[in-house]
One Martini backbone bead per residue (centre of mass of N, CA, C, O) as a GRO file, in nm:
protein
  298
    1UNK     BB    1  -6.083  -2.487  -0.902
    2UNK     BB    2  -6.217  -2.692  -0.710
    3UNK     BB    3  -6.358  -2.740  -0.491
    4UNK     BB    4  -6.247  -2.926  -0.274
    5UNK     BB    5  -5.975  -2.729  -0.281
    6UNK     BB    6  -6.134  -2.502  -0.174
    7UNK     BB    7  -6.219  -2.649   0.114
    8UNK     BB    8  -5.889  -2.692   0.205
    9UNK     BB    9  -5.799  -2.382   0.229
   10UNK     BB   10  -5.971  -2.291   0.419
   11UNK     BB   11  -5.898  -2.476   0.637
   12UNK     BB   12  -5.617  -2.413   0.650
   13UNK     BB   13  -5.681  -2.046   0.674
   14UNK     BB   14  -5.892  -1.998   0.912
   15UNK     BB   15  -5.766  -1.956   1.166
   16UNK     BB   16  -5.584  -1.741   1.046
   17UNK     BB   17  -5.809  -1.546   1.004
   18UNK     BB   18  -5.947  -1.505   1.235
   19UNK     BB   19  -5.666  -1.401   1.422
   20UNK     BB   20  -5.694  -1.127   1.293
   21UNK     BB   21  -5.933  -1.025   1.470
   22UNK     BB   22  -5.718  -1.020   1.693
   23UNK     BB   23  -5.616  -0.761   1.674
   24UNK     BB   24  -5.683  -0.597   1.396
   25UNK     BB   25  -5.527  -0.724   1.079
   26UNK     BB   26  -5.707  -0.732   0.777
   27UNK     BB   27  -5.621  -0.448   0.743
   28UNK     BB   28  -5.363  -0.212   0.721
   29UNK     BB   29  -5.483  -0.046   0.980
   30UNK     BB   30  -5.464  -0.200   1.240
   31UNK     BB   31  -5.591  -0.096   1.482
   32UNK     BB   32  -5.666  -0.342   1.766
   33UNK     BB   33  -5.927  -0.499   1.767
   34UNK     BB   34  -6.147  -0.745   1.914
   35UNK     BB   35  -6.364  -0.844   1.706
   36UNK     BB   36  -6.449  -1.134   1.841
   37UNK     BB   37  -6.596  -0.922   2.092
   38UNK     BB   38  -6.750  -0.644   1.917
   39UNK     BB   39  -6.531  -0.481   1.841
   40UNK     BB   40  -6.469  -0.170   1.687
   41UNK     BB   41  -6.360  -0.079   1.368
   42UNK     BB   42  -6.311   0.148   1.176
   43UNK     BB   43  -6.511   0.048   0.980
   44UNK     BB   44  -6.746  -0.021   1.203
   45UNK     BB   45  -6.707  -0.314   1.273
   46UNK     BB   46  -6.729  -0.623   1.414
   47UNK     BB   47  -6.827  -0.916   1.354
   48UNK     BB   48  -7.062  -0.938   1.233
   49UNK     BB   49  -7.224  -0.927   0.978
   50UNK     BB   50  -7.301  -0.636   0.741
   51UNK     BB   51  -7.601  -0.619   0.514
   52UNK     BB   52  -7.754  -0.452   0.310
   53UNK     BB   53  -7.745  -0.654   0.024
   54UNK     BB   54  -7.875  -0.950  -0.216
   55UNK     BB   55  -7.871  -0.980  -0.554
   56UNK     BB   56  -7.904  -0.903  -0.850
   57UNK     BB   57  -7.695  -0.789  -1.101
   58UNK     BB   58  -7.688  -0.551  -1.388
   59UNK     BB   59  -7.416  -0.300  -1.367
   60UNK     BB   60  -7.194  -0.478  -1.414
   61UNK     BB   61  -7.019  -0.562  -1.632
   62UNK     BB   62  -7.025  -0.781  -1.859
   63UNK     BB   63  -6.869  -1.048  -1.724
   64UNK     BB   64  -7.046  -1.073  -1.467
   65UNK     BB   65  -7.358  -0.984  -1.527
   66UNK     BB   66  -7.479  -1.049  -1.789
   67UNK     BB   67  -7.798  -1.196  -1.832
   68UNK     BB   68  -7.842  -1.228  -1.553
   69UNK     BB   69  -7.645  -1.181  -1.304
   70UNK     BB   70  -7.532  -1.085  -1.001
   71UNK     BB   71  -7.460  -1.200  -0.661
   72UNK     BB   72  -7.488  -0.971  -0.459
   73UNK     BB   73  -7.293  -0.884  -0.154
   74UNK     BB   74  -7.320  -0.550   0.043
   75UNK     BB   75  -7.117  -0.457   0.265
   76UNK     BB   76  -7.076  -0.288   0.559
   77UNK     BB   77  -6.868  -0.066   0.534
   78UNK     BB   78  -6.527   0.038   0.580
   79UNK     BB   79  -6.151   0.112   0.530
   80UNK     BB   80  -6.235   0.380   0.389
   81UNK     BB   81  -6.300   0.755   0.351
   82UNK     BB   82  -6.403   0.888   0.101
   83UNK     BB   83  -6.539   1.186   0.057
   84UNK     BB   84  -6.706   1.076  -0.234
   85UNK     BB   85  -6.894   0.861  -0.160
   86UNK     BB   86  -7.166   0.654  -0.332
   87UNK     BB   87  -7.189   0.474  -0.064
   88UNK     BB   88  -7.263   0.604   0.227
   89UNK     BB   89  -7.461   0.497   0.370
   90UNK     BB   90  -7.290   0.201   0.377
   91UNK     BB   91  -7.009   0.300   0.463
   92UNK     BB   92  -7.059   0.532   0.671
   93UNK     BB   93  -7.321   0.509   0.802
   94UNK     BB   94  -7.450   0.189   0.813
   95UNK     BB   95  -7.632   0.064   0.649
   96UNK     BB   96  -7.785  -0.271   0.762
   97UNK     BB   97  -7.764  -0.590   0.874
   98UNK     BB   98  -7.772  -0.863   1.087
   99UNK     BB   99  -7.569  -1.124   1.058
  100UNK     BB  100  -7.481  -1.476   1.000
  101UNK     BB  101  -7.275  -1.683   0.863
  102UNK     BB  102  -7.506  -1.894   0.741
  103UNK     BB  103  -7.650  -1.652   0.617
  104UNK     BB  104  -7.407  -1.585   0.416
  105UNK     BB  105  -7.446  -1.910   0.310
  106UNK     BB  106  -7.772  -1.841   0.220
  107UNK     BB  107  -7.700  -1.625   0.024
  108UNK     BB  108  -7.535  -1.774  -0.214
  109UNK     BB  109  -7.767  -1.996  -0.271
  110UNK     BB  110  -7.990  -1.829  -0.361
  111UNK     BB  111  -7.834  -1.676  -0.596
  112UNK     BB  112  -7.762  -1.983  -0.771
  113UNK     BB  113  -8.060  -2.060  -0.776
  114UNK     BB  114  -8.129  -1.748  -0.942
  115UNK     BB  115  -7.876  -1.759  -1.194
  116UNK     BB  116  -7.614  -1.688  -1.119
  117UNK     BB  117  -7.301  -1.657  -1.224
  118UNK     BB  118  -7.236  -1.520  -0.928
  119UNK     BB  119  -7.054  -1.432  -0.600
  120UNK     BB  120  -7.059  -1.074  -0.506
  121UNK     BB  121  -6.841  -0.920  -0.294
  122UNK     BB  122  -6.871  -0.626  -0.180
  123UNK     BB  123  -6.655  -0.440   0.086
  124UNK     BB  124  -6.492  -0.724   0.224
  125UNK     BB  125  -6.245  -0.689   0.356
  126UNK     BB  126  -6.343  -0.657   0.669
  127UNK     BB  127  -6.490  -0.979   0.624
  128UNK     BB  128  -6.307  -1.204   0.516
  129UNK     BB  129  -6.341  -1.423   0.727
  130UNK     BB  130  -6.622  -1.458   0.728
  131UNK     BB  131  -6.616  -1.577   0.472
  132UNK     BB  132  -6.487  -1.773   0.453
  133UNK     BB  133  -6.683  -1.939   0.631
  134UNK     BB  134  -6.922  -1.903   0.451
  135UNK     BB  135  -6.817  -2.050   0.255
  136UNK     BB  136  -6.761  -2.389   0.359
  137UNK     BB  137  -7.071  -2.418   0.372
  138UNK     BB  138  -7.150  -2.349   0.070
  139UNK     BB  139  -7.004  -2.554  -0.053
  140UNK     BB  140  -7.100  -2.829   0.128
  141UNK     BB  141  -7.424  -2.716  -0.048
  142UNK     BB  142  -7.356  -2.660  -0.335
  143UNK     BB  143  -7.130  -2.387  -0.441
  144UNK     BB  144  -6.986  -2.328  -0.748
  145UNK     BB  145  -6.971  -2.024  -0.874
  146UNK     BB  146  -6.796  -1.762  -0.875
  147UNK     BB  147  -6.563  -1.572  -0.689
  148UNK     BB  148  -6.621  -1.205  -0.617
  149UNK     BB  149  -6.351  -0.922  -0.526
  150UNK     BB  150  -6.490  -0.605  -0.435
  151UNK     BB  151  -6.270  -0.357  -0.398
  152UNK     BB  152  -6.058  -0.080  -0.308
  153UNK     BB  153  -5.769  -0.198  -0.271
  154UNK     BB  154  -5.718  -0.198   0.069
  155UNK     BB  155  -5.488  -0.466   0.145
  156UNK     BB  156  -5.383  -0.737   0.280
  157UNK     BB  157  -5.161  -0.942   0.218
  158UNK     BB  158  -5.228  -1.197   0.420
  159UNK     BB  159  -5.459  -1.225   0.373
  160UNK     BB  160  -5.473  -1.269   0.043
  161UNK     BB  161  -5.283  -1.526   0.073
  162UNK     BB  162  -5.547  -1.692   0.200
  163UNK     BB  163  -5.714  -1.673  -0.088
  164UNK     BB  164  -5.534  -1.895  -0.239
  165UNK     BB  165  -5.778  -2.062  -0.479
  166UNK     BB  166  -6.060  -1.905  -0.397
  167UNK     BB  167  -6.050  -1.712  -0.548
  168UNK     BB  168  -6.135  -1.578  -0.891
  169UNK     BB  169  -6.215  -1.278  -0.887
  170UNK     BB  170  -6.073  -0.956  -0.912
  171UNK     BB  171  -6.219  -0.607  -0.807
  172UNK     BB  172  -6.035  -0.364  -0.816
  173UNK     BB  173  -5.937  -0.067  -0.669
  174UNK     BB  174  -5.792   0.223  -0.864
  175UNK     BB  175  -5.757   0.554  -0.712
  176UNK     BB  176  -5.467   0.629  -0.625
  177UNK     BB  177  -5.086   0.793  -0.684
  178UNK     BB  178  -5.081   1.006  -0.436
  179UNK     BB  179  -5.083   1.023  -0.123
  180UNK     BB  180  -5.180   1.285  -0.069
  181UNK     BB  181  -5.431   1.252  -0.175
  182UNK     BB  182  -5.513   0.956   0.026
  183UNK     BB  183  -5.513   1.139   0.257
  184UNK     BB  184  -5.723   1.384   0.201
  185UNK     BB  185  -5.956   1.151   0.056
  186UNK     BB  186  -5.904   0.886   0.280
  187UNK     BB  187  -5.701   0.844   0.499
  188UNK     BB  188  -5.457   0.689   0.291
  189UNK     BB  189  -5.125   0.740   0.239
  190UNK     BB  190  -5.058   0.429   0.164
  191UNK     BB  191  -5.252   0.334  -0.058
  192UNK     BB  192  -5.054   0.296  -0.309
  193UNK     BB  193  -4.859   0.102  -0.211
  194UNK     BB  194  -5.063  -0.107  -0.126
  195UNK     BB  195  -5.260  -0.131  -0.397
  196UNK     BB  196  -4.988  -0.251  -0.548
  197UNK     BB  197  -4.928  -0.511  -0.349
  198UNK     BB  198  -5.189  -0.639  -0.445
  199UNK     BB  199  -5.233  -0.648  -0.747
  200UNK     BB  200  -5.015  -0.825  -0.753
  201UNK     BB  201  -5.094  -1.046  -0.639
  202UNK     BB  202  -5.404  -1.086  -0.764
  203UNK     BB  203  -5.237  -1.150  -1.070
  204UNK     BB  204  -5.055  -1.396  -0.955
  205UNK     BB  205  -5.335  -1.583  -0.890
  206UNK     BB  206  -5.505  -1.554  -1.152
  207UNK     BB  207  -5.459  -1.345  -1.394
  208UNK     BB  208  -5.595  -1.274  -1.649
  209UNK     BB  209  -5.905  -1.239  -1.800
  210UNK     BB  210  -6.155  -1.558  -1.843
  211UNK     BB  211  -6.356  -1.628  -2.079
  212UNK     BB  212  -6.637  -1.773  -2.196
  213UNK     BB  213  -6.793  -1.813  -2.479
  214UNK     BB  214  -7.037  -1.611  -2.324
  215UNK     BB  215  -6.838  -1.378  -2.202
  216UNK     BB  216  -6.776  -1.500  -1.901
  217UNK     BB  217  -6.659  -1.482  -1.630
  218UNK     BB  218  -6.406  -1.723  -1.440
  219UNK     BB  219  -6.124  -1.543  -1.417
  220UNK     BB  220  -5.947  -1.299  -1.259
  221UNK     BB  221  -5.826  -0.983  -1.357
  222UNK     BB  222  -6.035  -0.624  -1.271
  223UNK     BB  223  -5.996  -0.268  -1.321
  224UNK     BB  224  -6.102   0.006  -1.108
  225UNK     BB  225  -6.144   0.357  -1.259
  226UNK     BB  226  -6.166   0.667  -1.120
  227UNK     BB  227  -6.200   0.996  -1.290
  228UNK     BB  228  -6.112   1.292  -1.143
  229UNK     BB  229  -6.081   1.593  -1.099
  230UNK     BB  230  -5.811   1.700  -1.116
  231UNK     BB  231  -5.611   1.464  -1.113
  232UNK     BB  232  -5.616   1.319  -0.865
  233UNK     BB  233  -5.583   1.047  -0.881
  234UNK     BB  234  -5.333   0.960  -1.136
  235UNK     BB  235  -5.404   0.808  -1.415
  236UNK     BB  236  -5.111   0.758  -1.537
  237UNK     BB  237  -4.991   0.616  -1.334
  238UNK     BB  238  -5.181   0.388  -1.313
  239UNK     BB  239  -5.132   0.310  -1.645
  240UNK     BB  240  -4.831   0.228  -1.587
  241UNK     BB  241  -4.868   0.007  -1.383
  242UNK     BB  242  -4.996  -0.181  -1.547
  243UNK     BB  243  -4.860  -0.215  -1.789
  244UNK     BB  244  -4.547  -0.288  -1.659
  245UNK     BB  245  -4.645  -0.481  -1.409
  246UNK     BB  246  -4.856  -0.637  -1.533
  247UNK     BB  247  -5.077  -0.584  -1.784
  248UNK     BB  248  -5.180  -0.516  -2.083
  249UNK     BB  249  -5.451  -0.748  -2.067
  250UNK     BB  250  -5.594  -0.561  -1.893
  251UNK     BB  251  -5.873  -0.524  -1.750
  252UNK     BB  252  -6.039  -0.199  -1.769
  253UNK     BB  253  -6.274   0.010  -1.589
  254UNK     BB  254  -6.333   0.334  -1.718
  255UNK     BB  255  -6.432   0.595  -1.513
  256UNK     BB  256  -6.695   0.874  -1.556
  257UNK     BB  257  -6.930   0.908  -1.284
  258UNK     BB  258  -6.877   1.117  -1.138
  259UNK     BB  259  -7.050   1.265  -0.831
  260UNK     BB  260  -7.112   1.454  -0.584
  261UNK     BB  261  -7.060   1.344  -0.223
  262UNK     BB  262  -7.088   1.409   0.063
  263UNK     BB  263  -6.813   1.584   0.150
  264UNK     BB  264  -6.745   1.674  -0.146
  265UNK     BB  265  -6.980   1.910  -0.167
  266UNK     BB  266  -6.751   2.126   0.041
  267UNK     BB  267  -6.493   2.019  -0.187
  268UNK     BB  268  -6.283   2.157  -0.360
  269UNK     BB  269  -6.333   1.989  -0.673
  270UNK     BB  270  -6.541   1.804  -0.594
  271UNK     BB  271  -6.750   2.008  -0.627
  272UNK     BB  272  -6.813   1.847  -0.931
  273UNK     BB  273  -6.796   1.696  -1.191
  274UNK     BB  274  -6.673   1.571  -1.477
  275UNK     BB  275  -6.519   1.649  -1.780
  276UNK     BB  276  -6.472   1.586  -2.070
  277UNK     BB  277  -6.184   1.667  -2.087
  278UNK     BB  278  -6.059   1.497  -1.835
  279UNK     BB  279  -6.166   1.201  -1.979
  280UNK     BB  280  -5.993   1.217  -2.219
  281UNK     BB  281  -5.732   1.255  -2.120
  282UNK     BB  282  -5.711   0.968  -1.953
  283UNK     BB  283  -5.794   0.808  -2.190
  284UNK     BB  284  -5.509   0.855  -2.368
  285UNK     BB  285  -5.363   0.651  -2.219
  286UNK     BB  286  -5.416   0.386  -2.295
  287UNK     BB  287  -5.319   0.377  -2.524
  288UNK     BB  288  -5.016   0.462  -2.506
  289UNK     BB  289  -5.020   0.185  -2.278
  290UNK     BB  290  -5.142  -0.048  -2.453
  291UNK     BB  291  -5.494  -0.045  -2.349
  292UNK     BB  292  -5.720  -0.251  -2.470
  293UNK     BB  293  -5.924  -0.367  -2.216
  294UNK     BB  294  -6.243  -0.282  -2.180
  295UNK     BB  295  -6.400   0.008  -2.057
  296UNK     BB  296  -6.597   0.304  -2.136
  297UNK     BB  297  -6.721   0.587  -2.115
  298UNK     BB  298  -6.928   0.885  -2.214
   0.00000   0.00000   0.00000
């Protein structure tokens, strides 16, 4: 998509982006708070944009990360409540800086000045409006390299089809298939059913990850999932749905690196780490399902 046309499409959706935070529904959550007027939503943030950090980012996958690095903005706050969020200080404590729409588009400038591959917002979900805002200033200043949408997966599909020719690069995670489960350690029952109808439109919209010569991701989608102790997570079930709903080139960064934070320190069996036994059997479905794309850890 070229920068013009996507210029077009925020102009386009800016303003019903925007009308979602009056009585907030920009995620699920659907709280109810007029963050236009700075009330805090579930996720704790008002309406300004508030980032922990903005750097190079050398250790996300490598089609990301590249030789240069990833142009990481890490948002703060979160729309999930995961009790074993391995960056609670900043999802959940909120530690970060309060900033404005206009310096939010003078970080991603400043960061493709510094030969980032790309522009990776971490935990965008509920400040989208103000990034779509913060993006038309970007472009409008000569901002070109792909802009990558990193989040837990619990997503609006509303807001989401306004990301429509926007986003490049979709990296989301799946958590959890059991309700029970995203119940009992995210606070969000519906999460499953709501982070498949998301997965689908992110797939719809960008379609398998593409790759330049150089092995850098230009567009497309990679989905990210935590192996958790004790098959919380319901790791065969979603290793179903991708192969056979969304597809089998789906690449998949299947993470082993689980070790207990926050209040997981306390909730038997999350207070342990992920055993080699539970994640070879988690990694024996990729194969099952015909999952042959993407990286496994050790």
């Amino acid at each position: 998509m070229s920068v013009d046309e996507k210029i077009r499409r925020i102009r386009s959706g800016l303003k019903k982006a925007y009308g979602l935070l009056r009585s907030c529904h920009v995620c699920p959550r659907k709280c109810g708070v007029n963050r236009l007027i700075g009330e805090m939503g579930i996720c704790g943030m008002g309406f300004h944009p508030v980032v922990s950090s903005d750097n190079l980012h050398h250790g996300e996958e490598p089609p990301i990360s590249g030789s240069r690095g990833s142009g990481t903005i890490f948002l703060t706050g979160c729309n999930l409540g995961c009790v074993f969020c391995q960056n609670y200080p900043i999802s959940h404590l909120l530690h970060g800086r309060k900033i404005t729409i206009p310096q939010l588009a003078s970080m991603m400038l400043r960061l493709q000045k510094a030969r980032a591959h790309n522009i990776n917002f971490v935990t965008p979900t509920h400040f989208a409006p103000q990034i779509m805002g913060a993006l038309l200033i970007a472009y409008k200043h000569g901002l070109e390299i792909p802009i990558v949408y990193n989040c837990g997966g619990y997503e609006s599909l509303e807001m989401l089809r306004l990301w429509d020719g926007i986003i490049d690069i979709y990296m989301p995670d799946m958590k959890y298939s059991d309700p029970k489960m995203s119940e009992k350690y995210a606070y969000a029952p519906d999460y499953p059913e709501i982070n498949r109808e998301a997965i689908r439109e992110m797939f719809r919209q960008v379609g398998n990850l593409q790759l330049d010569d150089s092995g850098i991701a230009t567009s497309g989608l990679l989905i990210r999932h935590l192996v958790l102790p004790e098959n919380i997570a319901g790791s065969e079930k979603i290793l179903r749905f991708i192969s056979e709903d969304i597809s089998r080139n789906t690449y998949i960064s299947f993470m082993s690196q689980y070790f207990p934070a926050h209040k997981a320190l306390d909730m038997a069996p999350l207070d342990r780490p992920l055993t080699r036994s539970e994640y070879e059997q988690a990694k024996s479905f990729l194969e099952f399902f015909g999952l042959q794309r993407g990286w496994v850890q050790n």
